[in-house]
DOSEDREN-721636 format. One record per residue: x, y, z of N, C-alpha, C in turn; residue in three letters. Coordinates in nm, 2 decimals, always signed. Layout:
BEGIN
[[X,Y,Z],[X,Y,Z],[X,Y,Z],ALA]
...
REM end
This chain:
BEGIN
[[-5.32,-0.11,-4.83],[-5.27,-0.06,-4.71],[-5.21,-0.18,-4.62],UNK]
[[-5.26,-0.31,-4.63],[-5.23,-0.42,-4.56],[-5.08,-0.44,-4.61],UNK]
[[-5.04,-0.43,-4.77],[-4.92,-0.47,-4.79],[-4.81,-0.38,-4.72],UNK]
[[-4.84,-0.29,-4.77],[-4.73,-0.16,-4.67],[-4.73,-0.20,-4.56],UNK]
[[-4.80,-0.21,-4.46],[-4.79,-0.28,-4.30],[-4.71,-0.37,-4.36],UNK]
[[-4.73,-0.45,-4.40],[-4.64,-0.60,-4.39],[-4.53,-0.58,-4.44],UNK]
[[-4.49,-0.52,-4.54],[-4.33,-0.50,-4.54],[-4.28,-0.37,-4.45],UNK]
[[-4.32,-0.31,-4.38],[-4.31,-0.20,-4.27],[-4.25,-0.32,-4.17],UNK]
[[-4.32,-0.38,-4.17],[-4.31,-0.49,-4.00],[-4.19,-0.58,-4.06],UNK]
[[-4.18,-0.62,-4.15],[-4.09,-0.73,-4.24],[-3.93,-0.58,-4.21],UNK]
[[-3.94,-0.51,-4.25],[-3.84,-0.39,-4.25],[-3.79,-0.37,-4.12],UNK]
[[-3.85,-0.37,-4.04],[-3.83,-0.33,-3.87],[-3.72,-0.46,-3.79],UNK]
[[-3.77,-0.55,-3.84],[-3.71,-0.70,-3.78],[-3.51,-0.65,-3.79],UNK]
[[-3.47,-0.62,-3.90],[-3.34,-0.57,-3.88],[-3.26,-0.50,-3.80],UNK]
[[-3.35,-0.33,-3.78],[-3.36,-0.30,-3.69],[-3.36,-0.28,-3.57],UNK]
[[-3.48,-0.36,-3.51],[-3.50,-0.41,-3.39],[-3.32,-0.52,-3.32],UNK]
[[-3.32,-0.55,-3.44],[-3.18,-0.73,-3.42],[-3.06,-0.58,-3.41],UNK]
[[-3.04,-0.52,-3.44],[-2.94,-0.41,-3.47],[-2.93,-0.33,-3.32],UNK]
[[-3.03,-0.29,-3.24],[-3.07,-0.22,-3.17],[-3.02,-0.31,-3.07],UNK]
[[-3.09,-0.42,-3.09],[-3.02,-0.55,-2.96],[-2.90,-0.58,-2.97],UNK]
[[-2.81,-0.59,-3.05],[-2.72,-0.58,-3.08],[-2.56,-0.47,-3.01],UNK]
[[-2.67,-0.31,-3.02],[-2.55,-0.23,-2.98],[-2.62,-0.23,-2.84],UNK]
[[-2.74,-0.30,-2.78],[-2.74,-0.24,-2.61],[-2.65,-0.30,-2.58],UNK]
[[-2.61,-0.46,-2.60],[-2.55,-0.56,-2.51],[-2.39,-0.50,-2.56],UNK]
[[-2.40,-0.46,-2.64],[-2.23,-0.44,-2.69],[-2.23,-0.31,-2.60],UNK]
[[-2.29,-0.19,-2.60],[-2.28,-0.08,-2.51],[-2.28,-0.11,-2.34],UNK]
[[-2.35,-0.27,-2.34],[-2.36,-0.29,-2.16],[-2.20,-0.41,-2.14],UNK]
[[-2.17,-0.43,-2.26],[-2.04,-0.48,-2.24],[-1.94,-0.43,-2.22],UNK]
[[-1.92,-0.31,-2.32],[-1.82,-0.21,-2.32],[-1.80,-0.14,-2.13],UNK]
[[-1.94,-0.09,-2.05],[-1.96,-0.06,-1.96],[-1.93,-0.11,-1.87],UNK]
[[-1.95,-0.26,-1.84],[-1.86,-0.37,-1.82],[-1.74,-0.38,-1.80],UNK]
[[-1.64,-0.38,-1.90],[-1.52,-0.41,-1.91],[-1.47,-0.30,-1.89],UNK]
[[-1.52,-0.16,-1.96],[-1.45,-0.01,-1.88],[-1.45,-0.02,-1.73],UNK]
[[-1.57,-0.05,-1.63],[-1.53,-0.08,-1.48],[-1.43,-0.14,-1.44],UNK]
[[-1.45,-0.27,-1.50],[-1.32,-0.38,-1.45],[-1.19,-0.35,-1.49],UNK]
[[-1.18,-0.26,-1.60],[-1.05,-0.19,-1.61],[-1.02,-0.08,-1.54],UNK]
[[-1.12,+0.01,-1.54],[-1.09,+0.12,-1.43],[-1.03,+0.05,-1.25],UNK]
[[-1.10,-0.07,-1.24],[-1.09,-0.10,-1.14],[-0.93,-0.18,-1.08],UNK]
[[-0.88,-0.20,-1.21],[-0.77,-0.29,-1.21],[-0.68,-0.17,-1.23],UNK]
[[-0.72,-0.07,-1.27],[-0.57,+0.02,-1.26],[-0.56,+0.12,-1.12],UNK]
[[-0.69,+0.09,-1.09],[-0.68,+0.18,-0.91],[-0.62,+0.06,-0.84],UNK]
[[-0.63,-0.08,-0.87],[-0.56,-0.15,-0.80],[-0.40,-0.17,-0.81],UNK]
[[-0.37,-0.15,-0.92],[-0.23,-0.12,-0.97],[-0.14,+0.03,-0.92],UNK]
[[-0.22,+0.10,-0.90],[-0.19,+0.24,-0.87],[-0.17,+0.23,-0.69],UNK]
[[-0.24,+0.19,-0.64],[-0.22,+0.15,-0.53],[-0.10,+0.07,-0.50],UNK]
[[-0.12,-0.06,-0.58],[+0.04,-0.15,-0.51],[+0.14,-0.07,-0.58],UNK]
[[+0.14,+0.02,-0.67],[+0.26,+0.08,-0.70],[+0.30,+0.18,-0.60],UNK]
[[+0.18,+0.24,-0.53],[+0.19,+0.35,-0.42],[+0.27,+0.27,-0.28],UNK]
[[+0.20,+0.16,-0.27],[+0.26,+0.10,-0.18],[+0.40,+0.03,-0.15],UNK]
[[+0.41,-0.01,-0.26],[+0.53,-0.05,-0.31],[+0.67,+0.05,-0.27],UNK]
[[+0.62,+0.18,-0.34],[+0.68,+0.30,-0.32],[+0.73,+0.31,-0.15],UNK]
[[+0.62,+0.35,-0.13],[+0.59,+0.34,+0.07],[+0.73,+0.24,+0.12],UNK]
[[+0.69,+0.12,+0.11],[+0.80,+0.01,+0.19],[+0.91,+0.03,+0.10],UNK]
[[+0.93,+0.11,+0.01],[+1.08,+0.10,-0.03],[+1.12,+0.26,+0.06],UNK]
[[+1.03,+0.28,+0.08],[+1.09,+0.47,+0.12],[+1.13,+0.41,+0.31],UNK]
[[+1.03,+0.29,+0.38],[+1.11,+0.27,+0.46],[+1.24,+0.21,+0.52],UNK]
[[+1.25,+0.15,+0.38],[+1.40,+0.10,+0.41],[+1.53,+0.17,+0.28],UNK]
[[+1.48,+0.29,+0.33],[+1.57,+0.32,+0.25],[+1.69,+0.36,+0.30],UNK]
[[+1.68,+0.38,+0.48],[+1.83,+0.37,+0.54],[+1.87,+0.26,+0.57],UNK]
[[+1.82,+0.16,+0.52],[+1.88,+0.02,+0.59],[+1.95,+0.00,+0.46],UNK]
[[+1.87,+0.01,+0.38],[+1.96,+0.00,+0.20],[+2.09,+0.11,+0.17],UNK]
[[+2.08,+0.19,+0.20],[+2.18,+0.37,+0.22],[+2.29,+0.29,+0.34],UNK]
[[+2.25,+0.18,+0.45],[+2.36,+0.17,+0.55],[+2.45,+0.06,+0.50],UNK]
[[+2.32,-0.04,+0.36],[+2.43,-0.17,+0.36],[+2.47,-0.16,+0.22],UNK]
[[+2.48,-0.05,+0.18],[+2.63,+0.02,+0.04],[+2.69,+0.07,+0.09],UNK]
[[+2.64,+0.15,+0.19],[+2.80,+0.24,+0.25],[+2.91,+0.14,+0.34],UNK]
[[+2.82,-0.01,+0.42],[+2.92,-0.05,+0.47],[+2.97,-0.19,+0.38],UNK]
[[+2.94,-0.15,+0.21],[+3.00,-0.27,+0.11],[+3.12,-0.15,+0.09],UNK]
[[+3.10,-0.02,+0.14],[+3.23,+0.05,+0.02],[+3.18,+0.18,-0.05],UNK]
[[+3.05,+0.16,-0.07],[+3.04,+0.32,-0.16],[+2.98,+0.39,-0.08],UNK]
[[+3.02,+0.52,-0.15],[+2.98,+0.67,-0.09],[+2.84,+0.71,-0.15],UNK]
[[+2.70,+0.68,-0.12],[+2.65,+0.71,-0.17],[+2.62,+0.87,-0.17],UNK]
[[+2.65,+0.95,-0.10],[+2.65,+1.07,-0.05],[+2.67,+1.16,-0.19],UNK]
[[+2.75,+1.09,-0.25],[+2.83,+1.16,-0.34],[+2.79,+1.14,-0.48],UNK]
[[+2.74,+1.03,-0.53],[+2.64,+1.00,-0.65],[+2.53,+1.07,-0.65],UNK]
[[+2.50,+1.10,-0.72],[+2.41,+1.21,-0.81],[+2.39,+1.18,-0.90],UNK]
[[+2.23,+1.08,-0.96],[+2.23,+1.04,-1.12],[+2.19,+1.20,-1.14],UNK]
[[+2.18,+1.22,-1.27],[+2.09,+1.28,-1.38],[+2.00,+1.23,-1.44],UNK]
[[+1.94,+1.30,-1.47],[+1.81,+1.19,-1.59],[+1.93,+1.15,-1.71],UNK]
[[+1.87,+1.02,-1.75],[+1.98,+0.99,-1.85],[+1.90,+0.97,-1.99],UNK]
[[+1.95,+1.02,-2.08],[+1.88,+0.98,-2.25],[+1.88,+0.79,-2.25],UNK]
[[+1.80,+0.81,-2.36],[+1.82,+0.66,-2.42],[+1.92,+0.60,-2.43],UNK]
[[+2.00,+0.43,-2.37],[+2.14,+0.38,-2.38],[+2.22,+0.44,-2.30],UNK]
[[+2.24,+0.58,-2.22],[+2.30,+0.60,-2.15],[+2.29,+0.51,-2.05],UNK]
[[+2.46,+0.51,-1.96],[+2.49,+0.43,-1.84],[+2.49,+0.55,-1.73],UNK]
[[+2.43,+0.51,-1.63],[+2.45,+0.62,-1.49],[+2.59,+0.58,-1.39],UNK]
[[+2.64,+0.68,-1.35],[+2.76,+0.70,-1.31],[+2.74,+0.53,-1.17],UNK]
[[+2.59,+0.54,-1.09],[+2.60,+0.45,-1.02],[+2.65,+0.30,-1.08],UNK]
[[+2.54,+0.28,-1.20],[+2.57,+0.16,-1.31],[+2.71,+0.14,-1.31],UNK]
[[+2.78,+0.24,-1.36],[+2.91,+0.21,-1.42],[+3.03,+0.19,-1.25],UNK]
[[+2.95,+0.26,-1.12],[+3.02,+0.20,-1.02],[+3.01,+0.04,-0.96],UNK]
[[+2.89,+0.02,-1.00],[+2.88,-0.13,-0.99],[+2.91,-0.23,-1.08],UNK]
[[+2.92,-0.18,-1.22],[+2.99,-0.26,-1.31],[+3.15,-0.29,-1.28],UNK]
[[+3.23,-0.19,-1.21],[+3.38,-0.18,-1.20],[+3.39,-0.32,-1.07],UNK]
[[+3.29,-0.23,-0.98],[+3.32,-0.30,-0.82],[+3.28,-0.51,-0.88],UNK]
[[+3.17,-0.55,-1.00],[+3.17,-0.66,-1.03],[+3.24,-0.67,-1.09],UNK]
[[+3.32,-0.67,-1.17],[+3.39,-0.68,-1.30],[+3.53,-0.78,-1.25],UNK]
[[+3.54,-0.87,-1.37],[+3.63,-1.00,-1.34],[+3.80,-0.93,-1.34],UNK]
[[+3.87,-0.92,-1.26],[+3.98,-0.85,-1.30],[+4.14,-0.96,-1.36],UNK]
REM end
């Protein structure tokens, strides 16, 4: 009976190391899931914000193309596929372009 105990207990040692093993890996994983969740609500936010300060100048931006020359009034992108040029692109490529 003694031997059986002793390789019972000799058998468990793996176990036990295995067990220790996946807490710290499961309290790491827990870990670095927060600090990611935490870093994309931070990201989501400056992109919210971001958004925000561009929506308030967006008549100062709307006043200083219309008084370079374009009609913005009248541009209308579309969604464009992959490699397509948008009609605005291709008005600022003309208005740069070396003549």
């Amino acid at each position: 009976m003694a031997a059986i105990c002793q390789r019972l207990s000799e058998s468990m040692w793996p176990t036990e190391l295995g067990l220790l093993v996946g807490l710290i890996a499961l309290w790491s994983y827990e870990y670095l899931a927060g600090q990611l969740s935490a870093l994309d609500q931070e990201m989501e936010s400056a992109s919210l914000e971001l958004l925000n300060q561009l929506g308030r100048f967006r008549c100062r931006l709307h006043s200083f193309w219309q008084a370079h020359g374009y009609n913005l009034a009248c541009i209308r992108e579309e969604p464009l596929l992959f490699g397509q040029i948008g009609r605005m692109q291709i008005i600022l490529d003309e208005q740069w372009s070396i003549a």
